[in-house]
C-alpha positions as CSV (number, residue, x, y, z in Angstrom):
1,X,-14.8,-78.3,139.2
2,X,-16.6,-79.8,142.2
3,X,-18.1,-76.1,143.1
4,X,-19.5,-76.5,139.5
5,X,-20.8,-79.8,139.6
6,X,-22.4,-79.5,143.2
7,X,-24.0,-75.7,142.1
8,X,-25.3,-78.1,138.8
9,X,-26.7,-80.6,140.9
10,X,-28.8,-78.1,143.4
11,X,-30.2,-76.1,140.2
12,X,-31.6,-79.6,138.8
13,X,-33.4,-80.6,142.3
14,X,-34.7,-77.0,142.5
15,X,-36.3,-77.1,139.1
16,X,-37.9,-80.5,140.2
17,X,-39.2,-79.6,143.6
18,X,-40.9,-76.1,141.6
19,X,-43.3,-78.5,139.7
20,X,-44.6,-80.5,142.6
21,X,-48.0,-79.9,143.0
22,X,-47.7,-78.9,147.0
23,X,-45.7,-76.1,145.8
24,X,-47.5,-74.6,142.9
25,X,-51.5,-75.8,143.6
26,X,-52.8,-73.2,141.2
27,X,-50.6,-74.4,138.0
28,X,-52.6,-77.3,137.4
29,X,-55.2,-79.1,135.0
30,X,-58.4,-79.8,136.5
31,X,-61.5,-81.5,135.6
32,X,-65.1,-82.8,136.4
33,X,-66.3,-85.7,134.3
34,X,-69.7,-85.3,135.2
35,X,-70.5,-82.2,133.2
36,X,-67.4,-82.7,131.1
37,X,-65.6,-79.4,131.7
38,X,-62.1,-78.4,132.3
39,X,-59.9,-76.1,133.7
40,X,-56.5,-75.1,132.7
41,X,-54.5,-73.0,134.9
42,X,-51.4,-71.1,136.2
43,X,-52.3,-68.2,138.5
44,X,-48.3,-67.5,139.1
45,X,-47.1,-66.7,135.7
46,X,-50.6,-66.1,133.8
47,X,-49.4,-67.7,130.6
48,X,-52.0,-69.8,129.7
49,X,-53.2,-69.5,126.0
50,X,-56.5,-70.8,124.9
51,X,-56.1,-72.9,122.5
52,X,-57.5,-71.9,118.9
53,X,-58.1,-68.4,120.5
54,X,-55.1,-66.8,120.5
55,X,-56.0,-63.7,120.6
56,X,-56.5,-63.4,123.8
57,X,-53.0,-63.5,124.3
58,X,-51.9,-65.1,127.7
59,X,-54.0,-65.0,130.7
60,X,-54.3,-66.4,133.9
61,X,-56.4,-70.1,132.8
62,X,-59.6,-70.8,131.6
63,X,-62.3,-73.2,131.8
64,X,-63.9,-74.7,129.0
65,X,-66.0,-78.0,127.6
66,X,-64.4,-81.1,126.0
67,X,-64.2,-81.0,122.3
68,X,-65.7,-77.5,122.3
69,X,-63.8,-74.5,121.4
70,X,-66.1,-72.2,123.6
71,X,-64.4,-71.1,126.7
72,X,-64.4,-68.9,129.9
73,X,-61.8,-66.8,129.9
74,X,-60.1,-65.9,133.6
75,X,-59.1,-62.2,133.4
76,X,-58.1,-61.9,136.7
77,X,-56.8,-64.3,139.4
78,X,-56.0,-63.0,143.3
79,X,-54.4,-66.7,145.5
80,X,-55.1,-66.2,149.5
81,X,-54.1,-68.9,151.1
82,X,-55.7,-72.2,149.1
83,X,-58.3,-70.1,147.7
84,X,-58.3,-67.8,144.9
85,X,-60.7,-65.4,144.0
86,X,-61.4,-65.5,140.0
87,X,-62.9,-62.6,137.3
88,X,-64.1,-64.6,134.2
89,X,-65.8,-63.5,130.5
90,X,-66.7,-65.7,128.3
91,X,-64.9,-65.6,124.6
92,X,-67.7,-63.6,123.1
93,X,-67.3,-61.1,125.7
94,X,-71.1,-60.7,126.3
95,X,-71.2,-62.2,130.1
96,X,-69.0,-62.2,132.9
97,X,-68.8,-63.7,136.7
98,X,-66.7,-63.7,139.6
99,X,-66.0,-67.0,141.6
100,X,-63.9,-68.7,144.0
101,X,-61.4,-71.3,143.3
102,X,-61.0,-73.5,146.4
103,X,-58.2,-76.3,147.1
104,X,-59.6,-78.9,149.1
105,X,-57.0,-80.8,149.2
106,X,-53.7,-82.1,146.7
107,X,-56.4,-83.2,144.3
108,X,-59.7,-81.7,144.9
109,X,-60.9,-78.2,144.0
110,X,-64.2,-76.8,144.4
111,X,-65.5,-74.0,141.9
112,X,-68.0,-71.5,143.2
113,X,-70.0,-68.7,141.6
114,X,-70.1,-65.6,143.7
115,X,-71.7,-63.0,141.3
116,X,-72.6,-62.2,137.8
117,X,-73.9,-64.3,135.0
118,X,-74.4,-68.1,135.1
119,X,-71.5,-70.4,134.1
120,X,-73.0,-72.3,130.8
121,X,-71.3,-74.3,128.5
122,X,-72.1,-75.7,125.0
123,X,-74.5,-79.0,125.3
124,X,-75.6,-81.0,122.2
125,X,-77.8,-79.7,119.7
126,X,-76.9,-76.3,120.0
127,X,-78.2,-75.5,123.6
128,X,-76.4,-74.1,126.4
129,X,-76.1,-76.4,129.8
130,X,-75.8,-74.1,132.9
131,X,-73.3,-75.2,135.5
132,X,-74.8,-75.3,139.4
133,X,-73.3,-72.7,141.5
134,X,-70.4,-74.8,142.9
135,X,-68.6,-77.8,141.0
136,X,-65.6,-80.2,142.6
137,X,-63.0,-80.2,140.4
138,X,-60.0,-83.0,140.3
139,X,-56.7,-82.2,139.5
140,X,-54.8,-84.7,137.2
């Protein structure tokens, strides 16, 4: 009964120490209030669903725009080290980019565009806001 009760007790803390932050930095919800985007990710298990789009299925995250429904799909996501190197396409399908993902630290990431089209979001009145090349990104 005590083998039972101690093998109990060890499965609990393990499940807590898996959702620390230290030990899974790319499962996380990051943002950057200035421009008002997001990212939702989980480059481990790839099970992220975008919400009101699911028919993309489950993919590795995505980034999108506050009370938007537009989003940039990531099809592809490779972690080395505290960088990960990213493949997204936007939900129409019609542009696509790769980019780094970099941890600077347990709360700071910093999004770069490496190649391909230009990271733009929805802005009022129907435009389109282009993102700069590289955007810090907090983690909450």
């Amino acid at each position: 009964m005590n083998k039972l009760i101690a093998i109990s007790l060890f499965c609990l803390a393990s499940i807590g120490v898996k959702g620390q932050s230290n030990n899974a930095p790319f499962r996380a919800y990051l943002y950057n209030n200035e421009f008002d985007v997001y990212m939702r990710i989980n480059f481990y298990d790839q099970n992220i669903s975008v919400p009101g789009q699911d028919l993309f299925g489950q993919v590795p995250g995505f980034l999108s725009k506050k009370n938007y429904t537009f989003a940039w799909l990531i099809t592809s996501a490779e972690i080395k080290g505290d960088k990960a190197q990213l493949s997204l396409i936007n939900d129409y399908g019609s542009e696509d980019l790769t980019a780094t993902l970099t941890r600077k630290n347990d709360s700071i990431y910093v999004l770069k565009q490496v190649d391909g089209s230009s990271l733009k979001v929805p802005a009022k009145g129907g435009k389109w806001q282009k993102l700069p090349k590289s955007i810090e990104l907090k983690r909450r």
